[in-house]
N, C-alpha and C positions, 0 to 999 in steps of 0.2 A: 727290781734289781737287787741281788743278792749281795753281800758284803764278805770280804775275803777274811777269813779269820788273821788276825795279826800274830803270829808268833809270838810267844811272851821271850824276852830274852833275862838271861839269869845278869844279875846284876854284880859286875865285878869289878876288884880292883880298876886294872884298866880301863873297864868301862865308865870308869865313875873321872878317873885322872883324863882321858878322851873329853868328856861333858864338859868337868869342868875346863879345862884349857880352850872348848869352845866359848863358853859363857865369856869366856875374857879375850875376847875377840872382837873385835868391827869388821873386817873384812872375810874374805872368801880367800883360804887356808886350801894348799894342794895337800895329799897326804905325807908326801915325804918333809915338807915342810910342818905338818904339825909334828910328825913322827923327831922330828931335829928338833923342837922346840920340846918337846915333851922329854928328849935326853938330857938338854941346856939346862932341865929343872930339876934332873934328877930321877925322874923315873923313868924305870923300865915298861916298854912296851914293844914288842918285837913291831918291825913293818909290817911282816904281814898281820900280826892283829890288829895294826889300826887300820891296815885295810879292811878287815874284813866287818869289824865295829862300824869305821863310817857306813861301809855300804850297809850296814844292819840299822843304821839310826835313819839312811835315807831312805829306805823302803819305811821306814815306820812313820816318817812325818816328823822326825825329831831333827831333820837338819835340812836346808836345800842346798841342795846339790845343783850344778852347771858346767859346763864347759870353758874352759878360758882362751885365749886368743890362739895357744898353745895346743887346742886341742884335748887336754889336760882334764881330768877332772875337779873340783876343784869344791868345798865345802863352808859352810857359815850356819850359824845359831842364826835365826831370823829372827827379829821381833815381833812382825806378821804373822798371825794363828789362819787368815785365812788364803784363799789363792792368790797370788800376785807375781809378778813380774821384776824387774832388775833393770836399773841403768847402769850400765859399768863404764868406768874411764880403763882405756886402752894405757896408758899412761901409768897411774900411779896406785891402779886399781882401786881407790874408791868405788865403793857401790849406793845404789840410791833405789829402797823399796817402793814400786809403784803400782798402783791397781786401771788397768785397763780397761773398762768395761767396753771397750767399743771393740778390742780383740774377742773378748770372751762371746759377744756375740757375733762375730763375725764367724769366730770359730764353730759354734752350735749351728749357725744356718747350712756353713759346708760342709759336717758333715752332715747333716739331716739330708740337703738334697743328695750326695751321696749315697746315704743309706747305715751310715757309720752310727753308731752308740755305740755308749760309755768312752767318751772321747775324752784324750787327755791330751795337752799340750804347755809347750814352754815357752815362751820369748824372753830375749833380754835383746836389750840395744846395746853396742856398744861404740862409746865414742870418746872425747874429751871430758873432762869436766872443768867450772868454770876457772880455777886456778892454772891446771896443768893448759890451756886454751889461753891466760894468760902468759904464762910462762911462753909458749910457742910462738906467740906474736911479739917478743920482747927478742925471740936469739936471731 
């Protein structure tokens, strides 16, 4: 299996003010929301560049990306360097990095009997988490 050459990207202003404003983050950030956040602080960075920067940091492995209840795309600095998974609260969006191995091989057998390599796939659960689950049983 061969390896897809990664694009080197040029390293700029924006690019660095994007990084950093992830690094200082806990949760999973939509673009237009970092893009307001990155104005609140002063700099510039058009929408479409931060679009096109995250989608550049998340093909490169520098960010994970997911979908939110919305639809939406939606971005986070991980602290995970390897493959994993996501629990997210529906709620208050808390997320919580989790490693599945019992997906990971479930996923490798179906495709093998299919006939599928180089399989790639996502999961995230979403649900409550244990505050906002408290908060629900208290209104």
């Amino acid at each position: 299996m061969s390896e897809v050459p990664v694009k080197e990207q040029r390293v700029t202003k924006q690019r660095l003010a994007i990084s950093a404003a992830l690094d200082g983050l806990d949760d999973f950030v939509s673009t237009q929301e970092l893009h307001r956040l990155l104005a609140d602080r002063g700099v510039r960075v058009s929408l479409a560049t931060t679009y096109r920067i995250l989608a550049s940091m998340s093909e490169e492995g520098a960010v994970d990306t997911l979908r939110n209840g919305e639809g939406e795309a939606v971005y986070r600095r991980c602290s995970a360097t390897s493959h994993h998974h996501h629990l997210l609260c529906r709620n208050c969006g808390r997320t919580v990095e989790i490693e599945a191995p019992a997906v990971e091989s479930w996923a490798a057998k179906i495709a093998s009997e299919n006939g599928f390599t180089q399989v790639q796939h996502t999961v995230e659960i979403y649900g409550l988490c244990p505050e906002c689950t408290l908060q629900a049983s208290h209104s």
